[in-house]
C-alpha positions in Angstrom: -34.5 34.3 118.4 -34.5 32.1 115.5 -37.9 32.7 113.3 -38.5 28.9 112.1 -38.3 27.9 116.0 -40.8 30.5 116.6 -42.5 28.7 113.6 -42.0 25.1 114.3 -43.2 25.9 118.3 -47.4 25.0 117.9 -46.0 22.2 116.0 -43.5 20.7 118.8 -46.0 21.8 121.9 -48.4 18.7 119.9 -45.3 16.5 119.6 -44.6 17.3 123.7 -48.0 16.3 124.2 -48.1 13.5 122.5 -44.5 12.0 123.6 -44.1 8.8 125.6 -43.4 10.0 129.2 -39.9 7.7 128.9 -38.6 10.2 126.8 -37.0 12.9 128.4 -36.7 16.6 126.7 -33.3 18.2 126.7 -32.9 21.7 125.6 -29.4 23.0 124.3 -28.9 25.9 122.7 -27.3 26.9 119.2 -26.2 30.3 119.7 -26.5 31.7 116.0 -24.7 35.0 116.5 -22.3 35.9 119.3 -22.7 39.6 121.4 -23.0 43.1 119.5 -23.5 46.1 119.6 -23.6 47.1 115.8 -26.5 47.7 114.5 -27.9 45.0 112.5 -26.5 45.3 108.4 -29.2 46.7 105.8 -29.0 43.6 103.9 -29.1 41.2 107.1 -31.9 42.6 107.9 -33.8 42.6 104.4 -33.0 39.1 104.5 -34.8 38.2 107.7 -38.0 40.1 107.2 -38.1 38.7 103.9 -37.6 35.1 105.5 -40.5 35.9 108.3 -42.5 36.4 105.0 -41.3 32.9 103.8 -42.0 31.8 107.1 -45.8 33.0 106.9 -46.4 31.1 103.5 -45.0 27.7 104.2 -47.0 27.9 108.2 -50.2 29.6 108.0 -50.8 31.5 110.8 -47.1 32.2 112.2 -47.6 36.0 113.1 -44.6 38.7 113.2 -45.1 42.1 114.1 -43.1 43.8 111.6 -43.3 47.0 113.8 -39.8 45.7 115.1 -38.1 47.1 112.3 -38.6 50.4 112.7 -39.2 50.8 116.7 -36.0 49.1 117.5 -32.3 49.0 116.5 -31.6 45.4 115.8 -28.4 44.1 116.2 -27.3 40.6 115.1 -26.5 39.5 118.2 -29.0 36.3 120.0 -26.1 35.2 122.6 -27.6 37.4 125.0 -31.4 36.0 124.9 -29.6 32.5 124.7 -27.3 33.6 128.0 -31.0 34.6 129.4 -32.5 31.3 129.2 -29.6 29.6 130.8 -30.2 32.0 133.9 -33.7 31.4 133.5 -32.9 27.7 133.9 -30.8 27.8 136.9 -33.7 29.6 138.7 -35.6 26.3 138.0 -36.0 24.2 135.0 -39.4 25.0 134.3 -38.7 28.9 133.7 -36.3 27.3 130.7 -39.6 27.1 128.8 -41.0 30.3 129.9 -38.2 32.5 129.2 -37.5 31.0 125.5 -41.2 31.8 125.0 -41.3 35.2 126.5 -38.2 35.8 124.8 -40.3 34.7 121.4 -43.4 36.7 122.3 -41.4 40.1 122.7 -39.7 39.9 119.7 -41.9 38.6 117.1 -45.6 39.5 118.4 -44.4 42.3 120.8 -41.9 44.5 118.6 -39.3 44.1 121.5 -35.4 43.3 121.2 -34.0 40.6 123.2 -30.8 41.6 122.3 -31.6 44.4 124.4 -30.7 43.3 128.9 -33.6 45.7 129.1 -36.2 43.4 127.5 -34.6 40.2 129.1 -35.1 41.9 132.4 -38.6 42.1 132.0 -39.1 39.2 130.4 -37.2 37.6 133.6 -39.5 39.5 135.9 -43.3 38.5 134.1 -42.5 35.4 134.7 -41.2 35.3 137.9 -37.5 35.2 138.1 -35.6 36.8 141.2 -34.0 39.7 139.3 -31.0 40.2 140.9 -30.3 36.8 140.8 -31.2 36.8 137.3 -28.7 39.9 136.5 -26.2 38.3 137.9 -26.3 35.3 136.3 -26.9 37.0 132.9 -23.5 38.3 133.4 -21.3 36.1 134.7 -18.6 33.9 133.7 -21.0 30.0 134.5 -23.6 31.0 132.3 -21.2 31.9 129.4 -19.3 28.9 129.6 -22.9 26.7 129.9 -23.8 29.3 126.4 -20.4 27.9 125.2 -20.5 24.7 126.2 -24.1 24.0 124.7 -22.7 25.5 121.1 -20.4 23.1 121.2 -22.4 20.1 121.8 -24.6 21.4 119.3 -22.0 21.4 116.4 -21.6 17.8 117.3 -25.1 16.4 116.6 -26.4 15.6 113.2 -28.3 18.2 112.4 -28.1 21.0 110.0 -30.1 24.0 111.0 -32.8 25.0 113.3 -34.6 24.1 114.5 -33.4 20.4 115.0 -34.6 17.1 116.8 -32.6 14.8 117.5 -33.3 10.8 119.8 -30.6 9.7 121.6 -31.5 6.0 122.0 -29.1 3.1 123.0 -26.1 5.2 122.8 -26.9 6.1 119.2 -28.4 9.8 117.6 -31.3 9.7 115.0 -31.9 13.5 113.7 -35.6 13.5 113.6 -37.0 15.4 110.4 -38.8 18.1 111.1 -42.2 19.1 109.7 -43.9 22.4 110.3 -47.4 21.3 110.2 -47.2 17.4 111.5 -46.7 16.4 114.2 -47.6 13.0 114.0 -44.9 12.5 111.1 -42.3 13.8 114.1 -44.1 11.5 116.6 -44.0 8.3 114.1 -40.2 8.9 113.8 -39.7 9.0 117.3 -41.5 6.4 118.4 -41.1 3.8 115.7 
């Protein structure tokens, strides 16, 4: 649910492409903001349309579907489309991927809110997950831990924001700088 990794994602599907097939892709997740219910604060939520506006000047052709605003009740609250990615994950790795992008296609091209077990649900079921297993998982206690657990190696790495890149090579952590719009710059730095 974060709007500059919705950005940066043609960007870093060129840099996956392009990538040595040595180097191997882990995915952790940041959290951002932990469960609610509230609804989302008048000025929180000035301040991320106005950012998907940012967002659409500095990457041309990033698309939002500002319908969300007023269709939905948006809470600040991205633990549970995190928590739904982890289930998607223990399904099988490659639904990792799928979720995070149906998760990204609801919410900014779709008008839907993954906040909402609802919309995770469905998203689960397009692309194939078992659902009960899936609910289950979305509730219970492993998945939060792994949620937790992942925030905390997060907070550990040197990076500063999202989204981030960083190599682990020899025992050692580069923080890649990322670019929006090249992806050889990102490729150069990883495989210089």
């Amino acid at each position: 649910m974060c709007s500059w990794c919705w950005a940066f994602r043609p960007t870093w599907y060129k840099v996956l492409k392009a990538l040595p097939s040595n180097i191997k892709v882990i995915y952790l997740l940041g959290g951002l903001a932990q469960d609610s219910d509230k609804p989302m604060p008048l000025e929180t939520r000035k301040y991320v349309q106005e950012n998907w506006t940012k967002i659409q000047e500095v990457v041309p052709g990033i698309e939002f579907n500002y319908d969300f605003w007023s269709l939905n009740e948006p809470r600040r609250s991205t633990y549970p489309a995190c928590r739904a990615v982890i289930s998607a994950r223990l399904q099988h790795a490659k639904f990792e991927v799928l979720m995070t992008e149906g998760i990204q296609n609801a919410y900014y091209l779709n008008a839907q809110n993954p906040s909402n077990e609802d919309t995770l649900i469905k998203i689960a079921l397009e692309i194939g997950l078992n659902r009960e297993v899936f609910i289950a998982d979305l509730a219970s206690q492993k998945v939060n831990k792994t949620l937790l657990k992942e925030i905390n190696e997060v907070k550990l790495l040197p990076i500063n924001g999202f989204p981030s890149l960083v190599l682990v090579k020899e025992n050692t952590l580069k923080r890649i700088e990322v670019d929006y719009l090249e992806d050889k710059y990102i490729i150069n730095q990883i495989i210089a």
